[in-house]
Z-matrix of the N, CA and C atoms (Angstrom, degrees):
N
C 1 1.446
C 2 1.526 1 108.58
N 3 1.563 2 123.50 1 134.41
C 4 0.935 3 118.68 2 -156.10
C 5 1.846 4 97.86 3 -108.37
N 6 1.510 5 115.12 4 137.28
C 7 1.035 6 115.93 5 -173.89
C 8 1.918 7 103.68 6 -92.59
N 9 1.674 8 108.90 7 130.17
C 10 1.227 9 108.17 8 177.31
C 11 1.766 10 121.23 9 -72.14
N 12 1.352 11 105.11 10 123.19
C 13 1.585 12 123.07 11 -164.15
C 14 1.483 13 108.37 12 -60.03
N 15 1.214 14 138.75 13 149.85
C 16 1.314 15 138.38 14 -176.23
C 17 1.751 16 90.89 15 -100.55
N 18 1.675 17 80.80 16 144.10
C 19 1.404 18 117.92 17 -166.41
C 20 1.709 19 101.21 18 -72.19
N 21 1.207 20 121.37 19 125.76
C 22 1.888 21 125.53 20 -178.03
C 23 1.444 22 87.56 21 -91.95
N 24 1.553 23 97.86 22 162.06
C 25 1.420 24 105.54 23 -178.37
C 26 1.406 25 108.89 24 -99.83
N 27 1.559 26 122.15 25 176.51
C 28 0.966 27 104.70 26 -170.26
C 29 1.400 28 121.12 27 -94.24
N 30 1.684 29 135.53 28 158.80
C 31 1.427 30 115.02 29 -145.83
C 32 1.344 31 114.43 30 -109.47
N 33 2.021 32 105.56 31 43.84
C 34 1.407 33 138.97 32 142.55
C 35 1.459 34 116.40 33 -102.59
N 36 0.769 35 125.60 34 54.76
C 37 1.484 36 113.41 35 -173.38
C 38 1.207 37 116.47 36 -100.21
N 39 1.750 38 115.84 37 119.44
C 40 1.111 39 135.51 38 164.45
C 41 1.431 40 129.61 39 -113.06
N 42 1.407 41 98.93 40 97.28
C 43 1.592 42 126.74 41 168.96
C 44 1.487 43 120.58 42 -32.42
N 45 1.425 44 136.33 43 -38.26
C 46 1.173 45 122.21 44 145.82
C 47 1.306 46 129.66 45 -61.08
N 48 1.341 47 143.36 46 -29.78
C 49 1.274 48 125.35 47 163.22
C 50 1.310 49 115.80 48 -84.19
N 51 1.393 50 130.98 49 -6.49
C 52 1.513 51 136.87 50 168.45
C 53 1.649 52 84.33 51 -70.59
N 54 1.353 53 133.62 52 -89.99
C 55 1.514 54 123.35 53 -166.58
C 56 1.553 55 113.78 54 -50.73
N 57 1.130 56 157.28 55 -13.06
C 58 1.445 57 157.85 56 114.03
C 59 1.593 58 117.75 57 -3.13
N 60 1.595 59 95.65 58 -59.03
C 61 1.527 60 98.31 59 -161.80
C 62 1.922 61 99.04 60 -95.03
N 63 0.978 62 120.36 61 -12.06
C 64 1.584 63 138.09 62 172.37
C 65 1.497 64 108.74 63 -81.27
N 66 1.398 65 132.09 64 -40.66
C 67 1.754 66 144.96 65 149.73
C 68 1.340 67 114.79 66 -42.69
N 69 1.339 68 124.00 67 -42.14
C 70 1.486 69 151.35 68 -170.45
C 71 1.498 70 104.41 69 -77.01
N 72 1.056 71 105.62 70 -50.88
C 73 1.909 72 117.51 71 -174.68
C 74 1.442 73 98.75 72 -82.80
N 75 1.512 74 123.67 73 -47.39
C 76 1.396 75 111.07 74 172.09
C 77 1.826 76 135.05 75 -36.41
N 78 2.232 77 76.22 76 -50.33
C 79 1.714 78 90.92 77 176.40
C 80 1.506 79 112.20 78 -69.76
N 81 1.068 80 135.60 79 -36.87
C 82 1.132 81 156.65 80 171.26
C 83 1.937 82 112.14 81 -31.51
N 84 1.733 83 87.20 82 -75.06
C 85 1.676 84 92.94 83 154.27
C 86 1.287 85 140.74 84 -51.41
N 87 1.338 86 106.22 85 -46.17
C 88 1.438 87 120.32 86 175.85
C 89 1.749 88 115.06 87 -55.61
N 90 1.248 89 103.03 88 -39.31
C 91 1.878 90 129.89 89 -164.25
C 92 2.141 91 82.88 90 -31.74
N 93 1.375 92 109.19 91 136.22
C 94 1.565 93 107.41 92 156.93
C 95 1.069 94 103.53 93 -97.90
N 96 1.371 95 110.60 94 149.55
C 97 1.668 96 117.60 95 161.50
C 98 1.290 97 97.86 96 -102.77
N 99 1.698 98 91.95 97 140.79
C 100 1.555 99 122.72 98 172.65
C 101 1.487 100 102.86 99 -79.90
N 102 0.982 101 143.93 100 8.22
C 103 1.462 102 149.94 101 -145.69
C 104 1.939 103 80.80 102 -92.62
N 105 1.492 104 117.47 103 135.77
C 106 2.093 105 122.62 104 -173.97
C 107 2.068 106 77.27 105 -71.29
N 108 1.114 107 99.71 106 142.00
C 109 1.310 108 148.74 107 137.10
C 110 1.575 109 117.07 108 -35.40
N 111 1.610 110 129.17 109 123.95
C 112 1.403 111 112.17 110 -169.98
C 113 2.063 112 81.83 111 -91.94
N 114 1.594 113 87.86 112 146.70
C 115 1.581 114 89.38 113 150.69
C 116 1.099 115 134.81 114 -102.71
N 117 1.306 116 130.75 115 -179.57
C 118 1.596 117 128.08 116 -165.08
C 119 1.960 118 76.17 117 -81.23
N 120 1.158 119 119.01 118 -33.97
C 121 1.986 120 111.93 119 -167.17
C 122 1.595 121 97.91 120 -49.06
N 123 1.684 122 115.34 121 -49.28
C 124 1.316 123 99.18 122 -159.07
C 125 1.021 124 131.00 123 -79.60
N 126 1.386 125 108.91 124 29.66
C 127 1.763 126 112.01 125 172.14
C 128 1.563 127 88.21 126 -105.73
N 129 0.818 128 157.87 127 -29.31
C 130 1.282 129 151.23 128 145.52
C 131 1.706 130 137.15 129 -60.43
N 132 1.419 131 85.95 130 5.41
C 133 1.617 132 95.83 131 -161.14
C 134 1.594 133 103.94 132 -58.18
N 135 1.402 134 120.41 133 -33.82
C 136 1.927 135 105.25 134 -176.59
C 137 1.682 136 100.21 135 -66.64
N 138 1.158 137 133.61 136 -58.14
C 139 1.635 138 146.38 137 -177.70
C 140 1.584 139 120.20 138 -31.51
N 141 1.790 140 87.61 139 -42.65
C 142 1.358 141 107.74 140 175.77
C 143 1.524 142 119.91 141 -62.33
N 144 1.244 143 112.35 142 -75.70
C 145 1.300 144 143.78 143 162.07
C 146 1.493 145 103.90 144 -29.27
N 147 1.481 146 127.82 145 -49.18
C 148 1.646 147 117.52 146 -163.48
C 149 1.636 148 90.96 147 -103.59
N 150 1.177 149 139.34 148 16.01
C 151 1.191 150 139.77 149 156.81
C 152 1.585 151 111.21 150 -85.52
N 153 1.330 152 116.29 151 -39.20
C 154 1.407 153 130.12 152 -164.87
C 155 1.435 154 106.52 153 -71.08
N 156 1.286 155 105.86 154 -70.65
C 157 1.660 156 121.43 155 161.51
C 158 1.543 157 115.90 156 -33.33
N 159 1.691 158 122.31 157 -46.07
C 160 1.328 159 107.41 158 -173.83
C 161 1.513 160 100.80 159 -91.26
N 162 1.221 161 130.00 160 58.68
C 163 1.181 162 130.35 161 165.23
C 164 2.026 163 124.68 162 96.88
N 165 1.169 164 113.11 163 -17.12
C 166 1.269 165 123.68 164 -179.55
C 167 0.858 166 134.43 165 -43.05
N 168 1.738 167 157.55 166 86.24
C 169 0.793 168 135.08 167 160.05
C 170 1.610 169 144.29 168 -48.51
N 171 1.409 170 125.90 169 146.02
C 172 1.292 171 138.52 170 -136.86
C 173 1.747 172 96.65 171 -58.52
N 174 1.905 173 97.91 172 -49.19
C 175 1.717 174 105.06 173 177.45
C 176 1.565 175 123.68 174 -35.52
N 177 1.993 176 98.48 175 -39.25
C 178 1.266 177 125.53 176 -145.14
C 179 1.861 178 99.22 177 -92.37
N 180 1.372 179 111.70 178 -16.08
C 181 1.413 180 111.81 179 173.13
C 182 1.382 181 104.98 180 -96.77
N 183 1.575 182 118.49 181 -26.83
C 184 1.361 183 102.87 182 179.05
C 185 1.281 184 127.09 183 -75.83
N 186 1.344 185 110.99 184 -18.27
C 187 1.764 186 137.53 185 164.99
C 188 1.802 187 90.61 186 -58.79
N 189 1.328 188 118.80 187 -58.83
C 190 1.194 189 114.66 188 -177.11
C 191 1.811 190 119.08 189 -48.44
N 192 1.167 191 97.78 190 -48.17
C 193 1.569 192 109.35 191 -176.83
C 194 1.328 193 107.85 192 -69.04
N 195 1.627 194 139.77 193 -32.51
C 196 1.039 195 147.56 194 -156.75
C 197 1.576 196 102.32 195 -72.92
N 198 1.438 197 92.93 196 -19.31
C 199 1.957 198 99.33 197 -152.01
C 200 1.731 199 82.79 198 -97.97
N 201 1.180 200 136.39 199 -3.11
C 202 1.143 201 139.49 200 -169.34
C 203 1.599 202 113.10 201 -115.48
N 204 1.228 203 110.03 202 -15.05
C 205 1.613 204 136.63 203 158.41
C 206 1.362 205 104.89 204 89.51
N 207 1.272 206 124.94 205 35.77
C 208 1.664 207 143.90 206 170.34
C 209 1.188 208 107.44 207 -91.37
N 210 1.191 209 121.46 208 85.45
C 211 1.692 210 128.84 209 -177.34
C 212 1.685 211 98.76 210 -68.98
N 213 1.274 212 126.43 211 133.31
C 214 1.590 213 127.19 212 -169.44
C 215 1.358 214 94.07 213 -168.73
N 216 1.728 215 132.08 214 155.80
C 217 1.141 216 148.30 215 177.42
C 218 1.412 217 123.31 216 -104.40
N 219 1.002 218 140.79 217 138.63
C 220 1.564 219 129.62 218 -175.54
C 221 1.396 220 102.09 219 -40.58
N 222 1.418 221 105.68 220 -70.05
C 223 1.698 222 98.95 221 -146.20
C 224 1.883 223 98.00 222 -57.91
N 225 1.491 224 118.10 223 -44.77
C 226 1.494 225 88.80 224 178.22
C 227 1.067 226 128.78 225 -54.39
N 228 1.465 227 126.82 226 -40.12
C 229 1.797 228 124.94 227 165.67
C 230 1.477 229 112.86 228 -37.04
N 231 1.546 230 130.59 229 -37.12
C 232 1.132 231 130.18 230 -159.54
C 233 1.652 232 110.20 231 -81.57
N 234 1.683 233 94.67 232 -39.26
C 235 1.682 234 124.32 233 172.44
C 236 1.643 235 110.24 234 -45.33
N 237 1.331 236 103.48 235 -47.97
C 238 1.876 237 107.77 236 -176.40
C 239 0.949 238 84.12 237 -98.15
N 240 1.273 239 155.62 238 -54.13
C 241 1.443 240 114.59 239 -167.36
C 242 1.452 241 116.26 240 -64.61
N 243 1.323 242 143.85 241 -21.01
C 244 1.586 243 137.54 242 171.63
C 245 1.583 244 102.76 243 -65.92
N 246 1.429 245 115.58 244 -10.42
C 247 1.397 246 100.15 245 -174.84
C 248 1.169 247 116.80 246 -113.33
N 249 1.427 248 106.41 247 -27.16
C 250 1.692 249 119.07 248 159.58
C 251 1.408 250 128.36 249 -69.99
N 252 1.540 251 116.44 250 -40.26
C 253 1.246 252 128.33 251 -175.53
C 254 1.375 253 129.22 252 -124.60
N 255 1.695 254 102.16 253 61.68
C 256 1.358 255 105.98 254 -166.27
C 257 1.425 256 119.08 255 -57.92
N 258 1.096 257 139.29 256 -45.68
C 259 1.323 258 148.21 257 -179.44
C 260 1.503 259 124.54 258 -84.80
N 261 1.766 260 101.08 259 26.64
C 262 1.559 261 106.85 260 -167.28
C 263 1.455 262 98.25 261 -106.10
């Protein structure tokens, strides 16, 4: 089995644009995406939502979720629902 050979550099090598383009890939990695976040709600999001609407209070779904083993806090339940269920 043949072991793959490490790559030589090339026999210009300039260390400031090697650390340039290595700064670049850092920022690159680092970059956050603004892209929403899934929540543990939106695998539940129809259940959620038609619980809310038929009367539920926020405590009363998280009691619901608890029994489903979705550990969650009021105010975030309350948080997706203003953003999920505007007209609820």
């Amino acid at each position: 089995m043949d072991t793959p050979k490490a790559k030589k550099p090339p026999k210009e090598f300039d260390a400031q644009a090697e650390v340039a383009r290595l700064k670049a890939q850092t920022k690159a990695i680092r970059r956050r995406s603004y892209t929403q976040r899934k929540s543990k709600l939106d695998n539940y999001h129809g259940e959620v939502i038609q619980l809310y609407r038929n009367g539920a209070k926020a405590a009363e779904i998280v009691r619901w979720l608890e029994s489903l083993h979705v550990k969650i806090s009021p105010s975030t339940l309350s948080r997706w629902l203003s953003r999920n269920c505007p007209n609820g």
